[in-house]
KEFI-850136 format. One line per 10 residues: number of its first residue (from 1); for each residue z, y, x of C-alpha. Coordinates in nm, 2 decimals. Each point is the difference from the previous one (the first is absolute). Example, Ala and Ser with C-alpha at 12.3 -4.5 7.8 and 13.67 -1.06 7.14 Angstrom:
<rs>
1) 0.78/-0.45/1.23 ~ -0.07/0.34/0.14;
</rs>
This chain:
<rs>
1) 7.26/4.14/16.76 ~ -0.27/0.24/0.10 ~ 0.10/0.25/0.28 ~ 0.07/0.34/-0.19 ~ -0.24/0.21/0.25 ~ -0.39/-0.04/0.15 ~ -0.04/0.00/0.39 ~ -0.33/0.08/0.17 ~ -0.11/-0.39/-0.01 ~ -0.04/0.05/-0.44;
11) -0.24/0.28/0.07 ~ -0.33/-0.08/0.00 ~ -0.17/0.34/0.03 ~ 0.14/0.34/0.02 ~ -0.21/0.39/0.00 ~ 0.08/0.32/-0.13 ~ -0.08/-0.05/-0.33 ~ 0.05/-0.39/-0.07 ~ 0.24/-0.32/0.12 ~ -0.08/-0.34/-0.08;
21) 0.31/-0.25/-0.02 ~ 0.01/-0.42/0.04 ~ 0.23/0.01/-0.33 ~ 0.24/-0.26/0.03 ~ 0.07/-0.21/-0.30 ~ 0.34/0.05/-0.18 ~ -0.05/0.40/0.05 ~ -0.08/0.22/-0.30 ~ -0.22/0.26/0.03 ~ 0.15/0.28/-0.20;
31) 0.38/0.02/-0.10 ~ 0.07/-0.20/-0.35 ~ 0.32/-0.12/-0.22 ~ 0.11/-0.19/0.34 ~ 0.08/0.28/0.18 ~ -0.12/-0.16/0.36 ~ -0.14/0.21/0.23 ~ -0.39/0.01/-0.05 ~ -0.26/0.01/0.27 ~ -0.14/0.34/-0.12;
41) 0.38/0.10/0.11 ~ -0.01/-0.21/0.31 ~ -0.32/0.21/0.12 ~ 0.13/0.28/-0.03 ~ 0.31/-0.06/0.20 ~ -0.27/-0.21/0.26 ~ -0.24/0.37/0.04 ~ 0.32/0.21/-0.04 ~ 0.16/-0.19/0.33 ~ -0.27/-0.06/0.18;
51) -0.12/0.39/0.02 ~ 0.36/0.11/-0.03 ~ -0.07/0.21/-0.32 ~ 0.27/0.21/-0.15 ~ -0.11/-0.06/-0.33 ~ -0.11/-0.29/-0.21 ~ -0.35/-0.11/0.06 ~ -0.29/0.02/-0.24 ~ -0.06/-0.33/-0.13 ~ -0.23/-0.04/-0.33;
61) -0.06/-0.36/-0.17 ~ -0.37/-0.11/-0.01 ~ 0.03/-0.33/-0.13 ~ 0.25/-0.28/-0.03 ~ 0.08/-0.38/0.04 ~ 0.21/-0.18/-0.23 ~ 0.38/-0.10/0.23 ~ -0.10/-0.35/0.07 ~ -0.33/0.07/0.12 ~ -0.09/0.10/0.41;
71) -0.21/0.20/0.17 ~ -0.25/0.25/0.01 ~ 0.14/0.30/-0.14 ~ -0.09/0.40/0.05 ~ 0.22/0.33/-0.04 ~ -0.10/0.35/0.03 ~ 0.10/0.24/0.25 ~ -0.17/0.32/-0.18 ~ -0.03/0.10/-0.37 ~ -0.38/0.06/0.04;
81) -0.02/-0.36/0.14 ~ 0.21/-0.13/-0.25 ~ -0.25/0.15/-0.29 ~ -0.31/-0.12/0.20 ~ 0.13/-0.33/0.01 ~ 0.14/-0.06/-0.33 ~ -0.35/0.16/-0.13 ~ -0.17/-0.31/0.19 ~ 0.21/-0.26/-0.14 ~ -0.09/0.21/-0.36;
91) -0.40/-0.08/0.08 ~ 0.08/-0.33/0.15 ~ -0.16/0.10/0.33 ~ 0.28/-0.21/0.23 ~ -0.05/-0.35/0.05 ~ 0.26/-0.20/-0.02 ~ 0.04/-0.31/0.09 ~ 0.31/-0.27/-0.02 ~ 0.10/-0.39/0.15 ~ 0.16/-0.22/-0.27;
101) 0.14/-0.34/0.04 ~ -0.01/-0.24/-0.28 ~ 0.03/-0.39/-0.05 ~ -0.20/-0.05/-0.28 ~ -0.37/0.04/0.17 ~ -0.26/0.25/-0.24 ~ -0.30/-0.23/-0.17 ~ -0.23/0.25/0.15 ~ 0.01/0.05/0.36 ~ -0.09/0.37/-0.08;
111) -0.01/0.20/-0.32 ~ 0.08/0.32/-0.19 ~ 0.29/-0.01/-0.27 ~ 0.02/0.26/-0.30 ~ 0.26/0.05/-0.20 ~ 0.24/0.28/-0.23 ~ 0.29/0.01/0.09 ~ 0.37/0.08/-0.21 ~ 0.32/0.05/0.21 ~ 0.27/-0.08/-0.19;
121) 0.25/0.29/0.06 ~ 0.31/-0.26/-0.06 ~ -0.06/-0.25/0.21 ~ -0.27/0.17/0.22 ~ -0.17/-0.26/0.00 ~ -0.43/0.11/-0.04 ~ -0.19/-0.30/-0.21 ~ -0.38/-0.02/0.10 ~ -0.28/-0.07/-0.34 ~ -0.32/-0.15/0.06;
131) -0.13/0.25/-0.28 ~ 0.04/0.33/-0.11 ~ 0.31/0.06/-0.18 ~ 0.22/0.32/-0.18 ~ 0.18/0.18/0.25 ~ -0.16/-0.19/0.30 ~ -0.10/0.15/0.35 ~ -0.30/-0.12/0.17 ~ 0.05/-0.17/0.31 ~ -0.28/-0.15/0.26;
141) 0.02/-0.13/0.34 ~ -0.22/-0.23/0.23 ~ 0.19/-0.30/0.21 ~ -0.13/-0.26/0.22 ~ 0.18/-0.31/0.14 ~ -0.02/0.04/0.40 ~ 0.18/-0.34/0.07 ~ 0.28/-0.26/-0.08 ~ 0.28/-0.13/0.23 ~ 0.25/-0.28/-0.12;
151) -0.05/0.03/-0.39 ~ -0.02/0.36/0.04 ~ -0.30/0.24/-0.07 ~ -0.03/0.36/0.18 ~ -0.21/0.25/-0.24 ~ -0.16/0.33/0.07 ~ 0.06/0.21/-0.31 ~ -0.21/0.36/-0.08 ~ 0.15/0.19/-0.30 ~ -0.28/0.19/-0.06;
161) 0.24/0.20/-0.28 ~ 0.40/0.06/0.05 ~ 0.18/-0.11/-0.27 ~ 0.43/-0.09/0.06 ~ 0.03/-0.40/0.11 ~ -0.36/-0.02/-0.06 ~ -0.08/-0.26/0.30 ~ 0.31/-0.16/-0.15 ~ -0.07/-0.03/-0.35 ~ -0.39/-0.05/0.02;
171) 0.04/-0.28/0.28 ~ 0.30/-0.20/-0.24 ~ -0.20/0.03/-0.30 ~ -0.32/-0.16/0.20 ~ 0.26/-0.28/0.05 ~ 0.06/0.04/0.39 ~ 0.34/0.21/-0.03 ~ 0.12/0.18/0.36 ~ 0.24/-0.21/0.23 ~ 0.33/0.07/-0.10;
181) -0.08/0.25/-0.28 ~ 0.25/-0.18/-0.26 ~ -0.04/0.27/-0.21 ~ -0.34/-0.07/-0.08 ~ 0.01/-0.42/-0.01 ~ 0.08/-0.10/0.35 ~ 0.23/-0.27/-0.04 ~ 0.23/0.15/0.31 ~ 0.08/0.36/0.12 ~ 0.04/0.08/0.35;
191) 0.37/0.02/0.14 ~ -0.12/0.34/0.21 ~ -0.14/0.17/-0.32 ~ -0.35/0.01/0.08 ~ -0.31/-0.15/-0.15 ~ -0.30/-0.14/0.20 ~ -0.25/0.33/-0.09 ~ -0.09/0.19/0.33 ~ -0.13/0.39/-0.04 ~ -0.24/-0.12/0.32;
201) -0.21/0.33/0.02 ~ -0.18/0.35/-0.13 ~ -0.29/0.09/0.06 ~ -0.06/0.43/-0.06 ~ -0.10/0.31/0.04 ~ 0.20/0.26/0.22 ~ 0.12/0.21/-0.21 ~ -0.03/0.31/0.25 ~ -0.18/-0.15/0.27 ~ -0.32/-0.18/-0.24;
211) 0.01/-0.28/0.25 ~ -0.02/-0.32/-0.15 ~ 0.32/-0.27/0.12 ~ 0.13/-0.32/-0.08 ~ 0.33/-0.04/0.06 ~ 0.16/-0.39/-0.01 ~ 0.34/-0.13/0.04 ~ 0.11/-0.32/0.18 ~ 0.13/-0.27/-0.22 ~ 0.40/-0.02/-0.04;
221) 0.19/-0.23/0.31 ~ 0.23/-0.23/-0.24 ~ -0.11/-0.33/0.07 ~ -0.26/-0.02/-0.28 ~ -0.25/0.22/-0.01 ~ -0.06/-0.06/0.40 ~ -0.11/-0.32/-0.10 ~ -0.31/0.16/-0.12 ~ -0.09/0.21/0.28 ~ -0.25/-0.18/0.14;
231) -0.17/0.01/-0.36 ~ -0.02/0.34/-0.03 ~ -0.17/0.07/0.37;
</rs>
């Protein structure tokens, strides 16, 4: 069970205007039928304690990561950064760019996939097409096979659009489904709830400051993924 608060070790940069968290997986970004305490939540009480504010603290959404996925994940601290910042991931000026796992190795070392996408709203489950088809959203993204270690292959993903459980759905449907993402043809889940997908970094423009950064986070300590550390160096 995921601790029900961040410490200063999840944050991976902090200003005025932005903070960037190593998302853990299991936690939900924004508050949903489950009722757990999201991390947008768990900021605010992390800034609200650690300046000793008497009110809540401003905490605005840029972007989110499905619950089983880790990493790389930023909040705003302003409104004016929050509109900046969701206006770059409008124009698709932030680069992002994610680790995935899988034990079926891609026929291509490298490649680009394109698909259209339909979420089912039932199951929420999102089916990639090869082709255009009614109702479909066009997805894209880049990936390249950086290594293998005992049966497994690491991937570096770039979803150069940002469409829900796109990474997920586009990798499945090229036949090389996520490690432990049942709901999209692993054969097993994970007992911790989290998949092997890994929000590594973004790469962006300031929103106030017009200085280019790249921020990354570390890959999750559970036994796995360290395995892969020296793959990723």
């Amino acid at each position: 069970m995921n601790k029900p608060e961040i410490t200063d070790k999840e944050v991976i940069f902090e200003d005025n205007h932005l903070i960037a968290i190593n998302k853990r997986a299991g936690d939900i970004v924004q508050v949903d039928e489950t009722g757990d305490l999201s991390l947008e939540d768990m900021v605010k009480i992390y800034l609200k304690k650690k300046y000793d504010k008497p009110n809540d603290a401003y905490v605005g959404v840029i972007h989110r990561l499905d619950r089983p996925v880790s990493g790389m994940i930023l909040f705003a601290k302003t409104s004016k950064a929050l509109e900046r910042m969701n206006k770059f991931f409008q124009d698709r000026t932030v680069k992002k760019t994610y680790f995935a796992i899988v034990r079926q190795r891609p026929r291509n070392a490298e490649g680009k996939l394109i698909n259209w996408l339909i979420r089912n709203r039932q199951t929420r489950v999102t089916k990639a097409f090869p082709r255009e088809v009614k109702g479909g959203t066009y997805a894209e993204l880049d990936y390249a096979v950086i290594g293998e270690l005992n049966g497994f292959y690491l991937l570096r993903v770039e979803p150069l659009t940002g469409r829900t459980h796109q990474i997920r759905a586009q990798l499945a449907a090229m036949g090389c489904p996520i490690v432990g993402d049942n709901k999209y043809g692993y054969p097993r889940g994970s007992s911790l709830g989290s998949i092997c997908l890994h929000s590594r970094s973004l790469a962006f423009m300031h929103p106030i400051k017009k200085e280019r950064m790249t921020l990354e986070a570390s890959l999750p300590k559970d036994g796995f993924w360290d395995k892969f550390e020296a793959l990723v160096r």
